[in-house]
N, C-alpha and C positions, 0 to 999 in steps of 0.2 A: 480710189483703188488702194492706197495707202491704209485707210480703215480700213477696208476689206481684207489686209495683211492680218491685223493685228486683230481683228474681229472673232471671238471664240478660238483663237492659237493655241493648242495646247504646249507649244514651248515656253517654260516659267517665265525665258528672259524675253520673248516678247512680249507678253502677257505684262512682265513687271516694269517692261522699260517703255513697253506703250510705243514702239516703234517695228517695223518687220527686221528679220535677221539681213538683209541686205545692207541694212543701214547700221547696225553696228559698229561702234568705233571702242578703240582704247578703252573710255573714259567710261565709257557704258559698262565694258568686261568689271572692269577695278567696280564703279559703284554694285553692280550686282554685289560682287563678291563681297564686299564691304558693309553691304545692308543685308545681306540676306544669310551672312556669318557660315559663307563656305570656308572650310579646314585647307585642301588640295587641289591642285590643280594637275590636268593630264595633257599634254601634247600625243598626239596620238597621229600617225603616218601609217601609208602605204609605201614598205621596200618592194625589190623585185620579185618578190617572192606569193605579191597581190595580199599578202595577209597584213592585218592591223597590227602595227607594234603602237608602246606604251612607253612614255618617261614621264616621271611623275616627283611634284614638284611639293612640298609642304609650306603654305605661306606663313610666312613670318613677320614680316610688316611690308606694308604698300609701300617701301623704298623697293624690295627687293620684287613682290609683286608688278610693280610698272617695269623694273629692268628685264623682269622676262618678259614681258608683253610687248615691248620698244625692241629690242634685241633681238628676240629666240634664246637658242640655245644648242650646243654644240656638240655633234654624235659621231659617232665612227660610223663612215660612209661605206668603209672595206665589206663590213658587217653585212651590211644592207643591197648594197650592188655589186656584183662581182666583176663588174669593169672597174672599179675604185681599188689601185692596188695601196696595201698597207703604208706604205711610204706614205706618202700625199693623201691623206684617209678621210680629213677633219670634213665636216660638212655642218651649215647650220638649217637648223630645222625653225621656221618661222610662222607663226598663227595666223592663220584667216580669220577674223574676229567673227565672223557671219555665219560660220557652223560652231559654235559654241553651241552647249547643253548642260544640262544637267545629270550628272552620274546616275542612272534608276538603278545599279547595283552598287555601288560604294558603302560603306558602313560608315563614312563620315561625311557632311557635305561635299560635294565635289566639279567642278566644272571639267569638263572635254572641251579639247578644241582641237579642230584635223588642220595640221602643218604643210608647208610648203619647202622643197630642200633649196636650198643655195649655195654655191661654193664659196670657198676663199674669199674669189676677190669680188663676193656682194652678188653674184648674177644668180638667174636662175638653171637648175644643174638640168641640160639640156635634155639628158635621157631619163630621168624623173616622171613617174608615169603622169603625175599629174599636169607634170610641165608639157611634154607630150599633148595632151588633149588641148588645154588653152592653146596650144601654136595652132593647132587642127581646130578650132573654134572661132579665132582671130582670124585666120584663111580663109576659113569657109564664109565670112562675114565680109571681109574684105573683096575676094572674088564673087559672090552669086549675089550679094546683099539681103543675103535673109537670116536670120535666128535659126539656128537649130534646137528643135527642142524636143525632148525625148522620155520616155520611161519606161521601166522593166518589170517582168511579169515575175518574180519569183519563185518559184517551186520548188519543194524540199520536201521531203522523208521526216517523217517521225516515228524512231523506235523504241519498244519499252515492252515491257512483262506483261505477258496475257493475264487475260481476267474480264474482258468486257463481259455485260450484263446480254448486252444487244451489237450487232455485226451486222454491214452492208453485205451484201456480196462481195465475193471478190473482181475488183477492178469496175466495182458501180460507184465508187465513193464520190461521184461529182456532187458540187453540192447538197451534200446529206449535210442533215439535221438534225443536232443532238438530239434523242441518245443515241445516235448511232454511229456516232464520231466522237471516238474517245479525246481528244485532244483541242476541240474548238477551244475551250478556256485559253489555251495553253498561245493558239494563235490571235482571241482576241486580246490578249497582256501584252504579244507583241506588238500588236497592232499599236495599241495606247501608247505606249514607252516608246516605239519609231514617231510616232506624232508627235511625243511630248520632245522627242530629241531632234525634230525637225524637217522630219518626212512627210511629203505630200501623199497622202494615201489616197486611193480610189476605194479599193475593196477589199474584201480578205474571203475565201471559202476552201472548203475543202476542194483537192481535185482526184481527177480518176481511179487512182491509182490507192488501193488498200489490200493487205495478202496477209497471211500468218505462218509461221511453220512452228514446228516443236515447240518450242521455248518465246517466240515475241512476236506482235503484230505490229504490223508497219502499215502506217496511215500518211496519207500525203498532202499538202496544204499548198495553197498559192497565197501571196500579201501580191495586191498588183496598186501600183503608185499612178500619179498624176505628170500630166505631161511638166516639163520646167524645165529649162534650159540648160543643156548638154552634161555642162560641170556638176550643179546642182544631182542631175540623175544619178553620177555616177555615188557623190558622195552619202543620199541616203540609202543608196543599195550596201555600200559598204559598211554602214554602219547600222541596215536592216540586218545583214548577215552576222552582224559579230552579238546584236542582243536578241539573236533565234540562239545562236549559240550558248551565250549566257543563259537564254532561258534554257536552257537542256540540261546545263547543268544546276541551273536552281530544283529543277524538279526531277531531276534524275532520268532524263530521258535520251537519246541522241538524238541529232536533226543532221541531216546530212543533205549535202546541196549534189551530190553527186550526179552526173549523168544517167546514170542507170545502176539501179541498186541489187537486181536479177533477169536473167533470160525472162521474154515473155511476157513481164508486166512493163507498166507504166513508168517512161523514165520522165526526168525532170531537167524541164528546160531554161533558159533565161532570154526567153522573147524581149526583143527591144523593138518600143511600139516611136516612131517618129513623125517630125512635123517639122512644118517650114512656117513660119513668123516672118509677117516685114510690118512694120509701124503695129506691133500690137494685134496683126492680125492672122488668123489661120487662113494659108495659100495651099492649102491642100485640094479647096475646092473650087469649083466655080462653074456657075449657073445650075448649079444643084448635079454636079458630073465632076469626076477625077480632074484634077487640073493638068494640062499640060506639064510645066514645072514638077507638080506631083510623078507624073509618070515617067521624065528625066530622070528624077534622083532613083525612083525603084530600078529603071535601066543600069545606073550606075552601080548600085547595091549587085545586081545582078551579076554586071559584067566583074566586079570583082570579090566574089560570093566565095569561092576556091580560099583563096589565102586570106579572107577574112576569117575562116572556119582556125587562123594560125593565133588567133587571140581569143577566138570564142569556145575551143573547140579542144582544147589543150593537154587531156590525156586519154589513155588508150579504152578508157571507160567510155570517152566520148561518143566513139564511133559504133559502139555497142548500142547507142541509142539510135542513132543515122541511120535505121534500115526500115526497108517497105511496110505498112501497115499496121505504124504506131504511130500515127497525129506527130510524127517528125519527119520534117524534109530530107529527102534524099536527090534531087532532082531540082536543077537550076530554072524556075519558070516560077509565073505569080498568076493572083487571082482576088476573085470577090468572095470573102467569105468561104474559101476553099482553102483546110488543114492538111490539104495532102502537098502544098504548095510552100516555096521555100519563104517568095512575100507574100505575103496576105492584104488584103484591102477589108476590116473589118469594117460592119456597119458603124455610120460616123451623124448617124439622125439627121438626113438631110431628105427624108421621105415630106412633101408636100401635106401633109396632115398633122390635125392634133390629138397622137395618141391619147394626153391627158384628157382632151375635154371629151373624148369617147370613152376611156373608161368611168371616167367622174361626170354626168349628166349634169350634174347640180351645181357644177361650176360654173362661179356668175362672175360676168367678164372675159377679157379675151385671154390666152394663155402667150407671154411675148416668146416666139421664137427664138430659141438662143444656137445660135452659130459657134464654130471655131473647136467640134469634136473630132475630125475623120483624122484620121491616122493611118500610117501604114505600116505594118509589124514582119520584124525579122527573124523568122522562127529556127534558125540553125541554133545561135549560142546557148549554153549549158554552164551549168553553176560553176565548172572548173574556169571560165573565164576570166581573163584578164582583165575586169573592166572598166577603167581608164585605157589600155589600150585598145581594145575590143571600140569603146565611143569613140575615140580618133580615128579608129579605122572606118569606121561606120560613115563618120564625117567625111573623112578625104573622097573614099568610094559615092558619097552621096554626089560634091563638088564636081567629080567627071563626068558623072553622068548629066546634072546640070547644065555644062560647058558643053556636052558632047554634040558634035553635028548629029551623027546618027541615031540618038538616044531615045527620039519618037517612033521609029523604025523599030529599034531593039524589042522596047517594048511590047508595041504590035504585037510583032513576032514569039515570044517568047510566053503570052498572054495567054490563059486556059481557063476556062469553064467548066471542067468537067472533074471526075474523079481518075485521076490518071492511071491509077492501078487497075481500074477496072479491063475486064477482057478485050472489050470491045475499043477500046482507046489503045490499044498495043502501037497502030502507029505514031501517035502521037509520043507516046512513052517515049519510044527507039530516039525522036529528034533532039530531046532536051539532053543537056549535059547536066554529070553528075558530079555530087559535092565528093571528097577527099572520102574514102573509109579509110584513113589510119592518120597518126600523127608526122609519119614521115609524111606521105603523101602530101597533109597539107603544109608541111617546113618545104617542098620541092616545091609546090605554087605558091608561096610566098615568095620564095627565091623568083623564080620567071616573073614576078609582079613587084618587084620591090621600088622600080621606079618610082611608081604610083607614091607609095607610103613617106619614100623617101624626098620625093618633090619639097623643095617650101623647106627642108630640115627640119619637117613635122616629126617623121621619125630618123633622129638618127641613123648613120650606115651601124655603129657598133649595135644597135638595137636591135635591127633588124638579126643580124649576125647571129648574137645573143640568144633569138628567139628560134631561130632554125635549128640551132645547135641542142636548143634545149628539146624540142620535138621529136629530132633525129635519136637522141638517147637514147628513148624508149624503144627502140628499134623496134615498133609494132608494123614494120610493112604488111606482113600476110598472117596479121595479128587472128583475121578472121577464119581463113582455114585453118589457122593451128589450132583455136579453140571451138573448134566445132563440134559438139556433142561430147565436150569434155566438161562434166559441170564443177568438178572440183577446182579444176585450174580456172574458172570464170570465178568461183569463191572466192579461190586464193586473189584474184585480181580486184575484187570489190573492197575485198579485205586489205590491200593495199592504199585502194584509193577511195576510200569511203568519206574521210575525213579532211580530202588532201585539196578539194576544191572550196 
């Protein structure tokens, strides 16, 4: 398994230290840097504000290189969390040696490495979104006994100056192939550069959603990742999203992760596909059927779907996507392979057959079965997500359902087959409950669920508080009748928040 880490990695420092990024220690960082004549180094954190910040460090010799790497390094917390008052400010920011990379945009050699905060007196700073998720990791591990393991569908906007030669239609772009997607280059660069920085990738294609007006056309792309345990997910999403960024600005383009970019067309979601791990192994299935366990945690996901939507779901652009007969959930119920559904149960190859040896005849021997794909995908959150809290919550919400007596019931019940929007499913529609349309609404069910989060001191009480407050702001209750058939005020509202997820 070990070789298999390190086997064709496109990250240099596994590649060059011949071990996986798990295993890195101190000694490794320093020789890298020391043999392969990097200039800089970046500590690089997520504040409250979910966006990547930057301190950057020039080496000057390996006395001063090892003290930052034993150490940290010491930042104004005020800055960064708005529960840290000015008085009491100091916070250290401390490296994980195992997300280390290599800068793809630096002009001089460079190493990244993504930090952990800690206070004063050594601990770790409890409301730290990062610290947050390990608590909700170590929980969920300690109560159910199983690994959570997870990953994200990304989807994003690309905008830039007309000119193409060749045009899909509009809102056909699923999977097209160049020439008819200006911009695949652009998302196989990322693709390489998220690999080379440590990303477990699955796939990249364009997706549905391509439109033009006056002046620029906008084409939409998914990067979707590989399952890997919770922490991990979150931090190659985060540092998927900042070098889609950078590329936009090396080539002059925008990328915007925004929930919806206009009335009508195709918005963009941050599906999170999960799985359940014990000894190494996928417990999603069994005997070729949904596993029990499996249908526990979707129950769970379920029963707290509402004030999940309080970290996935985070501005008023959100809910602009949340409505009927756009491949986005509105409607608390699951399914097999059904987009009109909040969980989805996608196909997970556990069909009794060998597709390969039916398409390839002439394959000689037997093709070995390979197990441990089915997953279950959580199609509410949207690129404005929190996601280190969005994954804690995901986690906690999974653990109740797990524990829950009535959870096989839930399920049951809550179960659909069919297209719910359609006419003739009207009663079915009427029984299921609906997700939040606005940001107040979902800071009011966060509030009525806060037990849940805050159990365990997973989340903070000041966190939670924190997060309602910040929801409520936007004072978007009856965000949707007021913009209704207003398209300049939806403008002025994209234009607000185009860039802000």
């Amino acid at each position: 398994m070990r070789e298999r880490e390190v086997l064709l990695n496109p990250n240099k420092l596994v590649r060059y230290l011949k071990k996986p990024a798990s295993e890195f220690t101190k000694h490794d960082i320093i020789q890298f840097i020391d043999e392969n004549n990097i200039e800089l180094l970046n500590f690089k954190y997520v504040g409250e504000d979910g966006k990547l910040k930057t301190l950057n460090f020039v080496i000057t010799s390996k006395d001063y290189l090892d003290s930052i790497l034993s150490t940290g390094e010491r930042v104004d917390g005020s800055s960064l969390f708005s529960f840290i008052e000015a008085g009491r400010s100091d916070l250290y920011v401390i490296p994980r040696f195992k997300t280390a990379f290599v800068d793809p945009f630096a002009e001089s050699p460079t190493l990244n490495i993504l930090c952990s905060f800690y206070t004063a007196e050594g601990n770790p700073l409890e409301s730290a979104p990062e610290y947050i998720l390990k608590k909700a990791i170590i929980d969920f591990k300690k109560s159910t006994g199983y690994d959570f393991y997870a990953m994200g569908e990304l989807e994003y906007y690309i905008s830039g100056s007309k000119g193409s030669l060749y045009r899909s239609p509009d809102q056909k772009g699923y999977h097209t192939s160049s020439p008819f997607t200006n911009w695949e280059h652009l998302r196989i660069e990322a693709m390489q550069l998220i690999a080379q920085s440590g990303g477990k990738i699955k796939y990249g294609h364009s997706e549905v959603g391509n439109f033009s007006n006056e002046t620029e056309e906008y084409e939409q792309h998914e990067i979707e990742f590989m399952p890997v345990k919770a922490d991990d997910a979150v931090d190659q999403l985060v540092i998927a999203k900042w070098i889609l960024r950078m590329l936009g600005k090396v080539h002059h383009v925008q990328i915007s992760f925004a929930p919806k970019i206009t009335v009508g067309k195709a918005g963009s979601g941050l599906h999170v596909h999960m799985m359940l791990v014990k000894n190494g192994e996928n417990k999603m299935i069994e005997n070729f059927q949904l596993s029990d366990v499996a249908k526990k945690m979707i129950a769970g996901l379920l029963n707290l779907a509402r004030p999940l939507t309080a970290f996935g779901n985070t501005i008023p652009l959100s809910y602009l996507r949340l409505v009927p007969h756009q491949e986005a959930p509105t409607k608390i119920c699951w399914g097999d392979t059904n987009r009109s559904v909040l969980v989805r149960v996608p196909l997970g190859w556990v069909a009794e057959t060998s597709m390969i040896k039916d398409a390839n005849p002439q394959e000689i021997g037997e093709i070995p079965y390979i197990p441990g794909k089915q997953t279950v995908e959580f199609r509410a959150p949207d690129g404005s997500a929190d996601i280190y809290h969005l994954m804690a919550g995901l986690i906690v919400a999974a653990k109740n359902g797990i524990l829950g007596k009535d959870s096989l019931k839930k399920a049951k019940e809550l179960y659909v087959n069919v297209n719910i929007f359609a006419d003739e499913n009207k009663q079915i529609l009427q029984k299921l409950g609906d997700l939040p349309q606005s940001c107040w609404e979902s800071a009011e069910s966060l509030n009525e669920n806060r037990k849940y989060f805050e159990e365990a001191n997973i989340f903070p009480k000041g966190s939670i508080d924190r997060i309602i407050k910040y929801l409520k702001a936007f004072d978007d209750k009856n965000l949707s009748e007021q913009l209704f058939g207003k398209k300049d005020k939806i403008k002025e509202l994209v234009k607000q928040h185009i860039n802000f997820s």
